[in-house]
KOLDRENPA-241209 format. One record per residue (C-alpha): residue in one letter; x, y, z. Coordinates in steps of 0.02 Angstrom, whole numbers, plus 50000, padded with zeros to 5 digits. Example, Ala and Ser with C-alpha at 12.3 -4.5 7.8 and 13.67 -1.06 7.14 Angstrom:
BEGIN
A506154977550390
S506844994750357
! end
This chain:
BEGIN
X453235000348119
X453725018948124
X453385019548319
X454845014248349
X455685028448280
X454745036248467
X455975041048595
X455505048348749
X456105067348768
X457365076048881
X456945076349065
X457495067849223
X458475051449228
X457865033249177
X457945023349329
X458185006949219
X459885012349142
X460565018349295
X460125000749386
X460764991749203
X462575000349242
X462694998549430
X462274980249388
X463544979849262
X464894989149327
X464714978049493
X465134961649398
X466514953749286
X466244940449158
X467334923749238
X466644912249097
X466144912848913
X465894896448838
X464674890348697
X463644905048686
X463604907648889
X464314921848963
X464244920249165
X464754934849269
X464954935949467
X464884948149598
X465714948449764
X464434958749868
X464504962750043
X463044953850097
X463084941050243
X462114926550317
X462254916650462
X462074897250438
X461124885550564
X462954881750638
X463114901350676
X464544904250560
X464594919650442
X464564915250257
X464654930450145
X463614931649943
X464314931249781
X462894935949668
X462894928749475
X462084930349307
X461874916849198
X460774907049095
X459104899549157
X459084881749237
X460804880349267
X461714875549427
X463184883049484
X464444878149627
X465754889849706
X466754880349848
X465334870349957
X463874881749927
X462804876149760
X461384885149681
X460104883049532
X459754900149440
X458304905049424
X456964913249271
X458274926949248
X459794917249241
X460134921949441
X460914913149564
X461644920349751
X463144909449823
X463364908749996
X465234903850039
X466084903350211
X466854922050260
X468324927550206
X469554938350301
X470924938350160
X470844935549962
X470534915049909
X470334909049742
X468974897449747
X468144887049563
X466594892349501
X465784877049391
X464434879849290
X463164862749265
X461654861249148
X460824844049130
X462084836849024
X463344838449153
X464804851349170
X464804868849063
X466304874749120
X467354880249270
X468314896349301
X469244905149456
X468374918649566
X469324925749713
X468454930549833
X468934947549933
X468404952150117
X466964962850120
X466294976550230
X465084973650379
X463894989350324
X462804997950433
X461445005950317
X460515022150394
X458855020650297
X458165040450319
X456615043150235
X456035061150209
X455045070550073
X456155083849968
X455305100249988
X455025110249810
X453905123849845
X453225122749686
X454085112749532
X452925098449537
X451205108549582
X450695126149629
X451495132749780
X449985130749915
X449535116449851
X451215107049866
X451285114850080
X449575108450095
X450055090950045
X451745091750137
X450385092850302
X449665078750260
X451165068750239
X451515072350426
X449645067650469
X450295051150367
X451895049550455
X451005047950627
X449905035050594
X451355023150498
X452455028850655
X450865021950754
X450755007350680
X452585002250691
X452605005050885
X452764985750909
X454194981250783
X456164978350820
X456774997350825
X457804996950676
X456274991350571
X455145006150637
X454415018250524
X455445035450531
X455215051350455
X456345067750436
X455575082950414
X456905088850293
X456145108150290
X455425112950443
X454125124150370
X452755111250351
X453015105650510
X452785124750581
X451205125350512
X450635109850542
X450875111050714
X450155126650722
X448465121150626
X448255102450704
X447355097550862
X448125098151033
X448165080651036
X448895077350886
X449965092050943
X450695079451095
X450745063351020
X452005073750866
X453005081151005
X453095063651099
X453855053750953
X455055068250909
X455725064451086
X455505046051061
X456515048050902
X455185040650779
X455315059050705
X456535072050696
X456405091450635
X457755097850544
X458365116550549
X458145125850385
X456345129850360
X456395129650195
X457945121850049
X458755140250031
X459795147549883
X460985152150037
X462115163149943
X460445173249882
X460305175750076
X460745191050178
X461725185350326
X460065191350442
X458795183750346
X459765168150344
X460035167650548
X458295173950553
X457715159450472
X458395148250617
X457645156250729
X456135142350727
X457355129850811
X457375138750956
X455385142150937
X455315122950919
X456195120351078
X455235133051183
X453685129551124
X453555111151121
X455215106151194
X455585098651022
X457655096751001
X458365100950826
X459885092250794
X460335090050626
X459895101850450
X459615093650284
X460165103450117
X459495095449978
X459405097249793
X460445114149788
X462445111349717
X463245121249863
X462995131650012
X463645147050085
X465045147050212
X463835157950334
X462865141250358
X464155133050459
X464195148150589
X462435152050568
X461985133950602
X462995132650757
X462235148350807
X460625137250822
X461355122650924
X461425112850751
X463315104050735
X462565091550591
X462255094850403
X461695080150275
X461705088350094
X461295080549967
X461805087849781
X460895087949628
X462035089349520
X460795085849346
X462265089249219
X462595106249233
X463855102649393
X465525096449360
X466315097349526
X467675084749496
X468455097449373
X468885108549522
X469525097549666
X467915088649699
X468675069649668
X469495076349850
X468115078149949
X467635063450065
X465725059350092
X465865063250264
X467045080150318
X467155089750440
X466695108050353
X467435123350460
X467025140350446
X468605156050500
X467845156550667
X468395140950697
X466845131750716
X466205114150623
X464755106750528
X464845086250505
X464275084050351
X463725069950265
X463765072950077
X462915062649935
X464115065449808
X463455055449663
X463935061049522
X462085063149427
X460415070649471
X459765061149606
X460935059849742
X459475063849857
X458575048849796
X460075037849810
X458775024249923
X457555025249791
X458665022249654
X459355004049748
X457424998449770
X457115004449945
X455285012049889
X454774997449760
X455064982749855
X456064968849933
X456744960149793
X457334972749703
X458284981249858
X459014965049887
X459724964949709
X460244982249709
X460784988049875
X462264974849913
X462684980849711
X462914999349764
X463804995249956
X465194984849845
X465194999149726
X465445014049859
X467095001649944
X467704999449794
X467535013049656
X467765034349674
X465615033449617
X464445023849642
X463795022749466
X464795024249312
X464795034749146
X463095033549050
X461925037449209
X461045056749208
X462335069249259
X463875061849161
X464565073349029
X466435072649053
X467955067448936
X468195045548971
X469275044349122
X469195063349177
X467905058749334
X468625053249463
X470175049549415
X471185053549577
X469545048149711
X470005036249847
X468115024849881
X467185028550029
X468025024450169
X466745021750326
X465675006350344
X464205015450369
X463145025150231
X461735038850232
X460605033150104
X459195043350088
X457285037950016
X455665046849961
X453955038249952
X454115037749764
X455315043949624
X454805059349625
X455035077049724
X453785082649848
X453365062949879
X452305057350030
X453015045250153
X452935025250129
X452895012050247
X453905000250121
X455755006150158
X455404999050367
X454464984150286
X456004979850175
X457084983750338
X456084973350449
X456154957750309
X458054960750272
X458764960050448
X457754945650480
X458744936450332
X460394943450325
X461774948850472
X462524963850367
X462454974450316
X461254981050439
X459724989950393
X459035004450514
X457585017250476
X458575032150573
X458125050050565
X459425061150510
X460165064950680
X460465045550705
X461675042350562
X462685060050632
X462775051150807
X463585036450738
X464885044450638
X465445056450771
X465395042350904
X466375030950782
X467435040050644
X467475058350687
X469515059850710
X469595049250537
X468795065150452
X469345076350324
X469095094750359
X468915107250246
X468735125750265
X467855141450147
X466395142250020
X465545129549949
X465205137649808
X463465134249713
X463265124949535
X461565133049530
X461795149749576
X461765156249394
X459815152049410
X459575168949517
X460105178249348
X458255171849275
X457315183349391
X458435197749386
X457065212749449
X456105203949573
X457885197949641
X458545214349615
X456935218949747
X457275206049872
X459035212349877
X458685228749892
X457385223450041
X458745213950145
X459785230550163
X458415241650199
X457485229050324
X459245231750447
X459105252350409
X457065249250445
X457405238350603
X458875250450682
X457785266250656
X456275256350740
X457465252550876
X458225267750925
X456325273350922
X456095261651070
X454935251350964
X455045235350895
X454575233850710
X453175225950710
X453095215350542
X454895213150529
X455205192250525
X453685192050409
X454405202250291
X456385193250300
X455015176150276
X454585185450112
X456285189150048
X456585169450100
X455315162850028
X455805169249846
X457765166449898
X457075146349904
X457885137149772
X456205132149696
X455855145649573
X454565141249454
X453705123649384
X454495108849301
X454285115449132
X453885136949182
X453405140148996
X451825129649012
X450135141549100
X449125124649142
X448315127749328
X448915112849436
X450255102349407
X452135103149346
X451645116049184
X450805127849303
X452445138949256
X451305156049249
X450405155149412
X451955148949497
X452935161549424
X451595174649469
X451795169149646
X453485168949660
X453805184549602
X452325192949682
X453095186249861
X454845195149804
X454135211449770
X453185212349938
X454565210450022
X455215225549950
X453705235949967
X453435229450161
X455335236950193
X454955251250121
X453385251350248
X454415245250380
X455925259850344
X454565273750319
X453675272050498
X455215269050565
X455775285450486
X454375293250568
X454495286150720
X456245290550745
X456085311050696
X454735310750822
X455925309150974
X457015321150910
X456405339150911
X456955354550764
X457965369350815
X457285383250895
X457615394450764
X457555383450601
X455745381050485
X456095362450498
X457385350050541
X458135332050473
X458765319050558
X460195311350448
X460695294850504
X461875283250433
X461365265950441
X463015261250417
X464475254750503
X465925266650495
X465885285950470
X465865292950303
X465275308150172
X464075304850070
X462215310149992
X460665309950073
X458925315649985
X457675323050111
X455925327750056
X455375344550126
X453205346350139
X452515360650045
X451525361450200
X453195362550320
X453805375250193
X453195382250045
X454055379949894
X454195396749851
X455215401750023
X457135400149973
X457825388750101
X459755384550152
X460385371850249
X461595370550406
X462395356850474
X461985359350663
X463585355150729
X464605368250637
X463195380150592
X463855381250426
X462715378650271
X463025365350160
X462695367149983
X461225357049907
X460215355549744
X458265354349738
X456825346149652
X455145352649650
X453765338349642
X452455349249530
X450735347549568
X450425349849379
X451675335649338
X451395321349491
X449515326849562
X449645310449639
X451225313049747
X451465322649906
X451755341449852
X453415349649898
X455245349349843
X456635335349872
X458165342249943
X460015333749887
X461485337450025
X463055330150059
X463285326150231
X465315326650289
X465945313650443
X464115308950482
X464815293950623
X464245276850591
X462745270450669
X462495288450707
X461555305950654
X461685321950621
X460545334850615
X460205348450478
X459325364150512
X458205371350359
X458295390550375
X457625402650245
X458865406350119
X459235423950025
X459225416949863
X458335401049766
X459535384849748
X460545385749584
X459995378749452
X460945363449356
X462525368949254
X462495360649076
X464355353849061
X464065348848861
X464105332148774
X466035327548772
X465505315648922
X466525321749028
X466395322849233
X467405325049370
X467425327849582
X468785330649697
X469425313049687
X468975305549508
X468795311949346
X467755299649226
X467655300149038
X466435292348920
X466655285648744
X464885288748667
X465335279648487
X465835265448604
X465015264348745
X465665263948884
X466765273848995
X468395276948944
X469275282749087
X468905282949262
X470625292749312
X471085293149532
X471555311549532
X472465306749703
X473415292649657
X473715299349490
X473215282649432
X472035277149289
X470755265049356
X470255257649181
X470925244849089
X470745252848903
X471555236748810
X470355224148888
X469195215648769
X467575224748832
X467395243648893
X467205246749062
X465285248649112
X465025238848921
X463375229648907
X463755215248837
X462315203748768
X462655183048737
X461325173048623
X461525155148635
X461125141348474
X460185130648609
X458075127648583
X456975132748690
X455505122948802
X456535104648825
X456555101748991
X458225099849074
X459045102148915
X460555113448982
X460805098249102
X461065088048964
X462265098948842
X464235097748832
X465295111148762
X467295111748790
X467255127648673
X466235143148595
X465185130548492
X463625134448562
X463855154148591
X462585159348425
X463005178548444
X463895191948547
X463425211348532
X463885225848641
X463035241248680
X463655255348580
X463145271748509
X462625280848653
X461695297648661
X462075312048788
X460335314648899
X460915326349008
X462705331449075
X462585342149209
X463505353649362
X462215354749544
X462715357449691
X462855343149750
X464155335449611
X463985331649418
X463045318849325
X463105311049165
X461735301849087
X461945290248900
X460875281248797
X461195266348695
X460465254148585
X461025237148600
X460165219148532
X459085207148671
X458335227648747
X457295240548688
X458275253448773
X459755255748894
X460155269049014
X461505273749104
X461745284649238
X463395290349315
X463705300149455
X465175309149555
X464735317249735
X465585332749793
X466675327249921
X466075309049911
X467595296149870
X466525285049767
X465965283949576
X464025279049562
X463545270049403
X461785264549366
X461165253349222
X459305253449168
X458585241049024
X457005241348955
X456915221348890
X455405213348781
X455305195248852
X455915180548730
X456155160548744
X457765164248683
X459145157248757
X460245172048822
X461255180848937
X461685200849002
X463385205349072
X464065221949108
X466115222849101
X467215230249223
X469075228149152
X470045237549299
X472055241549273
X472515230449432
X474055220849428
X472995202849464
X471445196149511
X470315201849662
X471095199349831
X469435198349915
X467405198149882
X466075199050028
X465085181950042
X463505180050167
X464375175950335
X466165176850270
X467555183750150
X468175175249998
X469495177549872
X470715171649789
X471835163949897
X470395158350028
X469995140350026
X468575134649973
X467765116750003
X468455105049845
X467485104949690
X466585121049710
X465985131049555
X467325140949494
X466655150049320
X465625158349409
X465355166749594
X463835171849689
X464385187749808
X463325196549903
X464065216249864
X465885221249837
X467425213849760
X469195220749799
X471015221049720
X472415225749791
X474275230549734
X475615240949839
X475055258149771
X473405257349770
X471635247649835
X470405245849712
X468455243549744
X466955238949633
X465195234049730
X463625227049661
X461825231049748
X460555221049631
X461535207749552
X462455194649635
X463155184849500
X465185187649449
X466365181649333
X468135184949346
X469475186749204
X468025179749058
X466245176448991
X466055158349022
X465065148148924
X463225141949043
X463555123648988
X464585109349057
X466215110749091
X465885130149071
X467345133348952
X467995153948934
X467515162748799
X468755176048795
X470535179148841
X471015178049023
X470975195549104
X470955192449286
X470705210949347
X469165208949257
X467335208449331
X465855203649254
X464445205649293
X463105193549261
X461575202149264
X460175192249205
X460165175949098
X458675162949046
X459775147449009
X458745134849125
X457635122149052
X456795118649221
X456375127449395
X456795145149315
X455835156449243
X456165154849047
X456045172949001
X456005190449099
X455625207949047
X455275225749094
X456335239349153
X457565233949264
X458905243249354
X460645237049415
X461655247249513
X463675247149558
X464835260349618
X466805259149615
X468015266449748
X470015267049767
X471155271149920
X473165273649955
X473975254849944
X474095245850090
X472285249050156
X471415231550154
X470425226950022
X469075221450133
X468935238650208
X469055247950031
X467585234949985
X466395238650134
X466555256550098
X466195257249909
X464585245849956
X463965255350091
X463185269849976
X462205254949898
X461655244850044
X461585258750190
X461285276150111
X460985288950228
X459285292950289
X458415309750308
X456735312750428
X456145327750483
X456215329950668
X454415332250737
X454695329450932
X454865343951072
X456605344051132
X457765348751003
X458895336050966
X460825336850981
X461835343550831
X462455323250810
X462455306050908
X463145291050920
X462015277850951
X463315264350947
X465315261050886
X466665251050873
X468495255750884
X469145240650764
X469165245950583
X468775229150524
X467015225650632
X465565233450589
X463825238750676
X462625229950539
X461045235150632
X460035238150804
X458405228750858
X457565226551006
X457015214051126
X455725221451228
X456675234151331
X458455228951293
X459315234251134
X460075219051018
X461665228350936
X462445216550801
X464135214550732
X465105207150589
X467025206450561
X467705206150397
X469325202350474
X470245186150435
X470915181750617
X469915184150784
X469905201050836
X469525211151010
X468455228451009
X467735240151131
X465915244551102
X465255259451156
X463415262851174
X462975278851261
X461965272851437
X462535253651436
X462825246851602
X462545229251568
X462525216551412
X462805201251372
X463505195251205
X463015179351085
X463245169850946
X461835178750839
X460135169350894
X460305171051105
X460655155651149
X462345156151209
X462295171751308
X463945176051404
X464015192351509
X465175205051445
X465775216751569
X465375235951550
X466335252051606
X465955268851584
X464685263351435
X465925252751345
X465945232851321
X467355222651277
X466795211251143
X467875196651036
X467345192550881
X467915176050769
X468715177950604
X467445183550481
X466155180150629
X464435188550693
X463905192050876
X462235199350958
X462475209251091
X460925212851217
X461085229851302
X460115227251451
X458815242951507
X457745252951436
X458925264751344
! end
């Protein structure tokens, strides 16, 4: 008796309800009469009769045994009460009488009208939804997706003879398995893959790998397309088409990265799971196909499943396409008349609905095409092998019906038809597509904080390589690294559980993931140090000087700022005072010095580190600075006290230790205060959320609704902060705090203003005990600007607030890559992130469904979201250890762009200067140029090589196309692309200078030809 108290617990969807509802909400009751309720469905599903006319289905549900008549077709139901009319086509409404018979003779009668129905064409496109990991450990999940391509040639084999709609097809949906499998398989097996990817029995789509795109540096995103053109010029294989899956959103980089790769077709497919409500923010406006263009002015098709619950990329397994014929037949002619006829597919009560009645969907026109992408897996289940059942049911189905038409079509196929048939009917929308998910990157804050710290230093490591004349050897397999943890798979099905195989292996997946985040770090920092050393060794010291550096700023505009350099006890003792001069003026610049004790770090190389500020050193240039001996040791550190106070030339900053946070951050220039004191958190406040949610339920934060605070258990904010040192050096003043504060053990915070250097450096370090706990970290930035932020760097583009983005993208939240901007007519206000990429603007928003504020609106106020463990699934469900977050906050007179004033305030984050000691022959010039621009609004991001030519890459940040000459000392001939080379144009070259034109918010490559 008590079992049936036994429910099953939270998790993914129940098939049965969500084929109970479509069933339902398909039909309408046309008679109820002694106990018999008989409902009908008009269903686009037609048949050809032995005369060759076209009579069209009405499907119907009634009792067992009975027969039912609708015009002159007649039918006895069967076990289940089911009975399919077949009635003469209809090109207009008629009202024809449904009676209802048992053997007693007539039941009852009612009217049915039935409506023209579409002549669907059905693109059946069966693939296997990468998770690397979730479901199993990582290598063992790639290991099986290599045998599901071993599978997918033999079914394609054994299909050869069949009608070509009915053949078995498979889409690689992540390229990745199919790299390695073609790189591990025999050459035979090699040439029969290659042949039916030209025959079209299987197609290769373009990302290796489902990325978190917005976790993505724009390189290591176009770097991971660079396998479609390794796929063409290797095996001649054509990539058409890219496949996003699973993920709630995308990047607006993917639209010109993809065309970059010769890809013009996207089919995405969201997972939306409950914790995406995209028809709150515009999303009931966004047609299943659109045309999705980025500011350069170039389009994606995309096809997108939008579904409204959590398995929009199983939408063919949901309709019966994997179980068998029967069922599809049932179901599939159910969800067609659905899609014609309703804004979803499927109604309230299936997974993913947790809106007020009548919110969803309220203003959403149906589809509108007569031809649907319906996507299928091998079984209900990620990471499924292929199945030849979906081309059996299509082989059986268009031998019995004339529509709708069933083909098994690779991805490309369905693109083809749409462009050939519809593509002027398309909507097109422009901007982000902002992610539902992104908020999972906050579970993994330090290893993320890593990778993101490797992306920037991987361009510095690459350009100093480069100007070496090398190539840096090791370079794609380290942006692989940083891609591999930036996949949206981040831990197992339930990542609490430590079993060794299988959805609870949470710790070894975890261990993995991680592991492959923090490489990538550590093989940058490889990467940048040999490149270091490579570069000093072509540049020689003074004559006169005990050593040399080499300062270069990786950078792409000209600016002051710090550089530490680490001078060898060996190069010069540590007891030999030493001053240094900046070689093109020969005056010294003042600088402050650490000595690396022997007694104290035994371990580390012996000498002193050396802290300079370098004035006007030119973008993607050097200067050099000579190390004389000096009359008299560096000064030592002037104690400025504990009223937290400290100031430069440009900002003076004041800290509220009973509070804490700072108080005032006060633009001497402007005579402007930068802080918002009334806002309802301090600026550089931590800020620490506990939620009243449990623990270890999988997909339990997909299944919670809160319109209010209800579920927010406690706030507490960092206060009571201890001076640790306040301090005068040469080189500016510092400021360090600590605090205590609930969910940490410790927090540290470290403030800095440069002499000379526009910019305020803050850094935040936490010391964090892990815990199942269901929390979140911000840090507040309230700034005194008259509105919200103008502007805010994205991978590939700009957004902001008045830039479009694609309907129903996440709004509570935004993913950015480093700087956000505000602007008013006095002044330009900066703030820029380097390890976390997660904002909110104006208010803490609650992490569940529809993500209602917690506070006040202040919308000049960023926070930022630094870690969180709110997922019940694919996350990590707790982090700890000391983990840093930096930011740094810059101003300008009114009128400069925001975009500009953004770019700068990031750069001493993600490009700070470089110091190596020169160790060639020939002493080097006092400063070079390696390469510039002469539009403010296009940068140099980095330099690489291609065997003798340089590769010099730019990004504007500008909003319309824009023209600049680039100068590279030497250049007498280049050619300029879209990013991956395979567009090349000429660009014609005077007196080393190129004309080059750049697309709004666009990237180009260009190739300096010879050996420079």
């Amino acid at each position: 008796m008590t079992s049936r108290l036994l429910t099953e617990s939270l998790g993914s969807p129940d098939y049965d309800g969500i084929r109970a509802a479509l069933r339902h909400d398909t039909s309408v009751e046309v008679l109820a009469v002694r106990g018999l309720s008989v409902r009908a469905a008009v269903v686009p599903l037609f048949r050809r009769d032995e005369a060759g006319a076209l009579r069209q289905a009405v499907r119907t549900e009634a009792g067992p045994g009975l027969t039912l008549r609708l015009g002159d077709a007649e039918e006895r139901t069967d076990d289940a009460g089911r009975a399919t009319l077949l009635v003469p086509a209809v090109d207009a409404p008629r009202r024809l009488t449904l009676e209802v018979r048992d053997g007693a003779g007539l039941v009852g009668a009612a009217p049915l009208d039935v409506t023209p129905q579409r002549k669907w064409s059905v693109f059946v496109v069966h693939h296997s939804h990468l998770d690397i990991g979730y479901t199993d450990t990582q290598g063992t999940v790639l290991r099986h997706h290599l045998d599901y391509l071993d599978a997918a040639l033999r079914l394609s084999r054994e299909t050869d003879g069949r009608p070509d709609d009915a053949r078995f097809r498979w889409s690689v949906e992540s390229s990745l398995p199919a790299l390695r499998w073609l790189a591990t398989r025999p050459d035979d097996q090699v040439a029969e893959f290659v042949d039916r990817t030209r025959g079209g029995n299987i197609e290769v789509t373009a990302f290796p790998m489902q990325l978190h795109t917005e976790a993505c540096s724009i390189d290591e995103l176009y770097r991971q397309l660079r396998f479609v053109g390794d796929l063409r010029d290797r095996h001649g294989i054509d990539v058409r088409s890219a496949m996003h899956t699973d993920i709630p959103g995308a990047v607006v980089g993917v639209v010109d990265a993809l065309n970059a790769a010769g890809v013009r077709y996207l089919a995405a497919a969201h997972n939306w799971a409950g914790r995406s409500v995209p028809y709150i923010t515009g999303g009931d406006k966004l047609g299943r196909p659109f045309r999705w263009r980025a500011p350069s002015g170039r389009e994606l098709i995309v096809w997108f499943t939008d579904t409204p619950h959590g398995m929009a990329y199983m939408e063919g397994n949901t309709v019966g396409l994997v179980d068998g014929y029967d069922l599809a037949e049932d179901l599939l002619p159910r969800y067609l008349s659905s899609l014609a006829d309703r804004p979803y597919p499927y109604g309230p009560g299936t997974f993913g609905w947790y809106a007020a009645p009548g919110q969803v969907g309220a203003d959403k026109a149906p589809d509108v095409l007569d031809a649907v992408h319906l996507r299928v897996q091998g079984a209900h289940a990620d990471n499924a092998g292929p199945s030849i059942m979906p081309a059996d049911i299509a082989l059986r189905w268009n031998a019995t019906w004339e529509y709708p038409r069933l083909r098994t079509a690779t991805n490309a196929d369905f693109f083809e038809h749409v462009e050939e048939h519809h593509h002027d009917r398309l909507q097109v929308h422009e901007g982000d597509w902002t992610d539902w998910w992104a908020d999972g990157l906050g579970s993994g804050a330090r290893p993320l904080g890593h990778v993101r710290r490797a992306q920037n230093v991987l361009r510095t490591a690459e350009t100093l390589h480069a100007l070496a004349g090398a190539e840096a050897e090791g370079l794609d397999d380290a942006y692989d690294k940083a891609a591999l943890f930036d996949e949206h798979t981040w831990g197992a099905a339930n990542p609490w559980e430590d079993a060794e195989e299988g959805g609870d292996s949470g710790g070894l997946q975890w261990t993995r993931k991680s592991a492959v985040g923090y490489q990538s770090y550590d093989d940058a920092l490889d990467l940048l140090q040999a490149g270091a050393r490579r570069f000093g060794a072509t540049l020689g010291p003074a004559p006169d000087a005990l050593a040399s550096f080499a300062v270069l700023n990786p950078g792409g505009t000209a600016r002051t700022d710090v550089v530490r350099a680490f001078l060898p006890r060996d190069v010069v003792p540590v007891d030999v005072p030493v001053t240094l001069l900046d070689a093109r003026t020969g005056e010294p610049l003042p600088h402050h010095e650490e000595e690396v004790d022997p007694a104290e770090w035994p371990t580390r190389p012996i000498g002193r580190h050396l802290e300079v500020v370098v004035p006007d050193v030119p973008g993607m240039g050097r200067v050099r600075l000579d190390v004389v001996r000096g009359e008299d040791p560096a000064p030592e550190p002037v104690d400025l006290g504990r009223d937290g106070v400290i100031e430069n030339e440009y900002y003076r900053v004041t800290y509220d230790l009973a509070e804490g946070h700072l108080a005032s951050v006060f633009d001497k220039a402007a005579g402007r205060e930068l802080v918002n004191a009334d806002a309802a958190a301090g600026f550089g406040q931590y800020v620490y959320d506990r939620y009243a949610t449990a623990p270890h339920f999988n997909h339990m934060s997909g299944h919670m609704l809160v319109h209010d605070k209800t579920l927010l258990g406690d706030r507490a904010l960092g206060r009571h902060a201890a001076v640790v040192r306040c301090e005068r050096t040469a080189v500016g003043e510092r400021l360090i705090v600590e605090l205590t504060g609930k969910g940490v053990d410790w927090i540290r915070t470290t403030l800095d203003l440069h002499a000379g250097v526009p910019r305020l450096d803050l850094r935040f370090q936490l010391g964090k005990q892990p815990t199942a706990t269901k929390e979140a970290v911000f840090f507040a930035f309230p700034f005194a600007a008259g509105g919200p932020p103008a502007a805010w760097e994205l991978t590939g583009g700009v957004g902001g607030t008045g830039v479009p983005s694609v309907p129903g993208s996440a709004e509570h939240m935004r993913p950015i890559r480093h700087w956000v901007a505000f602007e008013d007519p006095d002044l330009t206000v900066a703030w820029a992130t380097l390890e976390a990429p997660l904002v909110q603007f104006g208010s803490i928003h609650m992490p569940y469904a529809p993500f209602p504020p917690t506070t006040d609106d202040e919308p000049a106020t960023v926070y930022s979201w630094a870690l969180n463990n709110i997922w019940d699934t694919n996350f990590p469900s707790q982090q700890q250890g000391e983990t840093t977050f930096r930011y740094a906050v810059a101003s300008a007179a009114g009128g400069l762009p925001g975009r500009r004033v953004g770019a700068l305030a990031a750069a001493g984050l993600t490009d700070p200067f470089v110091a190596t000691l020169t160790t060639g022959t020939e002493p080097a010039a006092p400063a070079e140029a390696f390469a510039s621009v002469d539009d403010p609004d296009v940068h140099v991001t980095s330099i690489g090589r291609d065997g003798p030519d340089l590769v010099i890459r730019l990004r504007s940040l500008s909003a319309a196309p824009v023209e600049t000459t680039l100068t590279v000392p030497g250049m007498r001939a280049a050619t300029v692309d879209s990013g991956l080379g395979r567009d090349a144009a000429e660009a014609p070259v005077r007196d080393g200078a190129a004309t080059v034109r750049l697309p709004a918010c666009g990237i180009v490559a260009v190739t300096v030809k010879g050996n420079l």
